[in-house]
N, C-alpha and C positions, 0 to 999 in steps of 0.2 A: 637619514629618514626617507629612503626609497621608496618602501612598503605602504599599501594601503589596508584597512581591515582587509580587505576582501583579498588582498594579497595575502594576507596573513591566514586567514581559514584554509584558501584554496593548497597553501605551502606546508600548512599542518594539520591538513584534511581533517577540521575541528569545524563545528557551526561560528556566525557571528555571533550566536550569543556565550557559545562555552567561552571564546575571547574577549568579551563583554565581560563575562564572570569575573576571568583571571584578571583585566584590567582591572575592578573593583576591590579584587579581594591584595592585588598589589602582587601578583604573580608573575608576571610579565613588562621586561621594560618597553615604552611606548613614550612617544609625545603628542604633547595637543598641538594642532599649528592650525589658525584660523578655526578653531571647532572641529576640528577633524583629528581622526586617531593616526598619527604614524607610527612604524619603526623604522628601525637599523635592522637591515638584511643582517649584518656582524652581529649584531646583539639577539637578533634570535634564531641565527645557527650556537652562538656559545650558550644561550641558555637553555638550548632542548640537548646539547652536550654536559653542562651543568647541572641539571634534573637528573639523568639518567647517573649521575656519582651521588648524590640525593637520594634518602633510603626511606623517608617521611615522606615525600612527595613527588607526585609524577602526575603530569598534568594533561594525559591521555589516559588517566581510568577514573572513570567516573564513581562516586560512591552513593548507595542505592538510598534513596530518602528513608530517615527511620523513620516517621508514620507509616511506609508501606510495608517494612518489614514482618515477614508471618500475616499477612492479612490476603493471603491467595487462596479462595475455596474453591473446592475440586466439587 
């Protein structure tokens, strides 16, 4: 448990909030220690190696909210 969020964005040039997301949605493994996010350096080189064998999901493309869909006027 090296990593701090902010290590964690900076390492997968993602916002604190898209890792925010992924914590919530249980995408990413992390611990709590004293009310703080950590990780394992190890556990998330294998799982941005493990996403990318993963054909459902990939956790660097964002998907575009469907209420904006088709509501762009020119």
């Amino acid at each position: 448990m090296d990593l701090k969020l902010k290590d964690v964005t900076e390492l997968l040039n993602v916002s604190e909030t898209t890792v925010k997301r992924w914590i919530s949605d249980g995408k990413i493994p992390y611990y709590r220690l004293n009310n703080q996010y950590r990780f394992s350096r190890s556990e998330i080189e294998n799982w941005v190696l493990n996403w990318k064998q993963e054909e459902d999901f990939s956790p660097f493309v964002e998907e575009a909210p469907k209420e904006k869909l088709g509501t762009q006027q020119f």
